[in-house]
C-alpha positions in Angstrom: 144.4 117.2 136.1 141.3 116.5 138.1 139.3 118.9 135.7 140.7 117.1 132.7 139.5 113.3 134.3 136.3 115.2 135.1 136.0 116.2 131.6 137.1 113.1 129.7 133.9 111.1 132.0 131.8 113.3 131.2 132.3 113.4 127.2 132.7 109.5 127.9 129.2 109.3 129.9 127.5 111.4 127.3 129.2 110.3 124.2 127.4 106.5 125.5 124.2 107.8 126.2 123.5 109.7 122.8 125.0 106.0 121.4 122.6 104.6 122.7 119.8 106.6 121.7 120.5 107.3 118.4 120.7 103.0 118.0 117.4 102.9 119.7 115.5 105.4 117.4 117.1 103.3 114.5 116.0 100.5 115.8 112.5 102.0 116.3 111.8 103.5 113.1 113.7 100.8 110.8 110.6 98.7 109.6 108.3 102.1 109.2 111.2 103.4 107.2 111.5 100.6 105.4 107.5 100.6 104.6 107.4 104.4 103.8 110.5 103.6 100.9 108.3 100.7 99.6 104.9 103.3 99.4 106.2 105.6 98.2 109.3 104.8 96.2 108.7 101.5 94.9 105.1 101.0 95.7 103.5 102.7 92.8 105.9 100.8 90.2 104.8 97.2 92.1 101.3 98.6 92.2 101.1 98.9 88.6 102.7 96.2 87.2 100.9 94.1 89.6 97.5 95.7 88.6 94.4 93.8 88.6 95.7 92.3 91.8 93.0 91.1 94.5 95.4 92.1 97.3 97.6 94.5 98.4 101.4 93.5 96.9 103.0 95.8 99.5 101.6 93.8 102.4 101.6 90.4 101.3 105.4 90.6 100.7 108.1 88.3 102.6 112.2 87.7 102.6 114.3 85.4 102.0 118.2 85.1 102.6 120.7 84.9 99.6 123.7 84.6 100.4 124.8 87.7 102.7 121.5 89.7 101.6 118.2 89.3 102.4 115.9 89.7 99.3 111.9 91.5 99.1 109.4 89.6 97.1 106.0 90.8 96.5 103.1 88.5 96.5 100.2 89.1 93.5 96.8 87.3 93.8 95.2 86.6 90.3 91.6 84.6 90.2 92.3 83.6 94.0 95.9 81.7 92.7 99.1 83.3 94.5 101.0 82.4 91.3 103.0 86.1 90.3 106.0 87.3 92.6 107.5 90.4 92.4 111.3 91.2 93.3 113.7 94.1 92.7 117.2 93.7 91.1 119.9 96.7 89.9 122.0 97.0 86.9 124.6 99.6 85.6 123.1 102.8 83.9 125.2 105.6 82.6 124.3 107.6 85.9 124.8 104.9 88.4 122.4 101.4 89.5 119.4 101.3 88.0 116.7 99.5 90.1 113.9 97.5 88.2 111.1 95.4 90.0 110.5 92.5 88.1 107.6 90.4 88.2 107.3 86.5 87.3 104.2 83.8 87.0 106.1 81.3 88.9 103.5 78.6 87.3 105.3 79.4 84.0 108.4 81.5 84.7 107.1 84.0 82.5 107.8 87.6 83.0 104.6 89.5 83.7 106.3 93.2 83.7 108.8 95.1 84.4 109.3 98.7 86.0 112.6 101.0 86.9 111.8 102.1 90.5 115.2 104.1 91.1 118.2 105.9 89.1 120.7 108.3 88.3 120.1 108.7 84.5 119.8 111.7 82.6 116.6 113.6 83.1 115.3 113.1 78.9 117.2 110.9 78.2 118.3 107.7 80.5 115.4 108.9 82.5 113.1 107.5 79.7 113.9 103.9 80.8 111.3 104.9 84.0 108.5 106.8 81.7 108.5 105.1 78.2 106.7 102.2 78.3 108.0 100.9 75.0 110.8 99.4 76.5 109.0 97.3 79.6 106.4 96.3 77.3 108.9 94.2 75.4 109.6 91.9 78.3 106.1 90.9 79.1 105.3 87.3 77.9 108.9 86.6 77.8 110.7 83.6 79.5 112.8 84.7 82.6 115.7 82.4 81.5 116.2 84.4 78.5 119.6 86.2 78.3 117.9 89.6 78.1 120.2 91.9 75.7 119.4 95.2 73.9 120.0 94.5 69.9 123.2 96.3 69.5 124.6 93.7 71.7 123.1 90.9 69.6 119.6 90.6 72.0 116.2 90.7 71.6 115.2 94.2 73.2 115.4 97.5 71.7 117.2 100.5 73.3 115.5 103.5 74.2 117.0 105.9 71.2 119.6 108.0 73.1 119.4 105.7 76.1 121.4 102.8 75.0 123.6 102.6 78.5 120.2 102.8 80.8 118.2 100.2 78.6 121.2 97.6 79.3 121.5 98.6 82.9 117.6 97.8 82.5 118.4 94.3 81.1 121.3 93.7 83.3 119.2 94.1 85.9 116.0 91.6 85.2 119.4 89.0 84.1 120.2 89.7 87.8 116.5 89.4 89.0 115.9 86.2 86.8 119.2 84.5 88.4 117.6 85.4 91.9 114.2 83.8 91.2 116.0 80.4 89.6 118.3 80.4 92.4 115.7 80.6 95.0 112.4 79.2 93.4 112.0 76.4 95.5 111.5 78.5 98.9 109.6 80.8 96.9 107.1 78.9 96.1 107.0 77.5 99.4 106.5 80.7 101.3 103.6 81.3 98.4 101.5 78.6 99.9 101.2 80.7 102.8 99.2 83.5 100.6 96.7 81.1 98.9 92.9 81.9 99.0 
């Protein structure tokens, strides 16, 4: 009986400190894991749909709660005016969320591009929604109120041939993106002033 106390302590004692460790290395490492997913996952979609940037989008980025979540935005710097913000936003593809970075001239809630940073889709296919440009370019210039729908649903954009599930899951998710930045313009532009040259 002794051996069995002895024994349930010792798991008890050991089963705490490893606890405790392992919340302390996640505690440690969260904002560099956080940073290395933003280099090297989303970073190079920001980067270039932010291009011709004076700063560096990944740095100049802040939060802001919504609701239960807290939301990313990255900051672009055109001709010294923090005017363009950048924020990420999912929809449904036919392989699972599709995540799309969405950047807006807050000066004229126009979009200034789009990008798919994550998803599930069919390499070839779906996947096409990341690498063919002809379907971001479609969005550029366009106002962020807009009910963004490809054309076989009565909308505006059109589908990536053979990809008509990821090019809605691609509108679906600048609508999402677009209801973020109306719903929380105001303290967006406040934190911009914080980033003006």
């Amino acid at each position: 009986m002794r051996e069995m106390i002895r024994l349930l302590v010792v798991i008890a004692v050991f089963s705490a400190v490893s606890g405790g460790l392992l919340a302390a290395v996640q505690k440690g490492t969260k904002d560099r894991i956080e940073y290395q997913q933003l280099k090297f996952v989303k970073g190079p979609t920001i980067h270039q749909i932010l291009e011709g940037s004076s700063n560096d989008p990944l740095v100049d980025r802040f939060k802001l709660p919504d609701g239960k979540e807290e939301r990313n935005f990255f900051v672009g710097v055109f001709d010294g005016k923090a005017n363009i913000v950048a924020l990420e936003a999912f929809g449904k593809g036919f392989g699972g969320d599709i995540g799309v970075i969405v950047a807006v001239n807050v000066e004229n809630d126009e979009i200034v591009g789009i990008g798919v940073t994550t998803h599930s889709e069919t390499p070839g296919v779906g996947s096409r929604a990341k690498t063919d440009p002809s379907l971001s370019e479609q969005f550029k210039g366009l106002p962020i109120k807009e009910p963004f729908k490809v054309k076989a649903d009565g909308g505006q954009i059109d589908a990536i041939s053979g990809a008509t599930v990821s090019s809605r899951g691609v509108c679906g998710a600048v609508v999402d993106s677009a209801e973020i930045y109306m719903r929380l313009k105001k303290d967006i532009i406040e934190k911009l002033k914080a980033f003006k040259t």
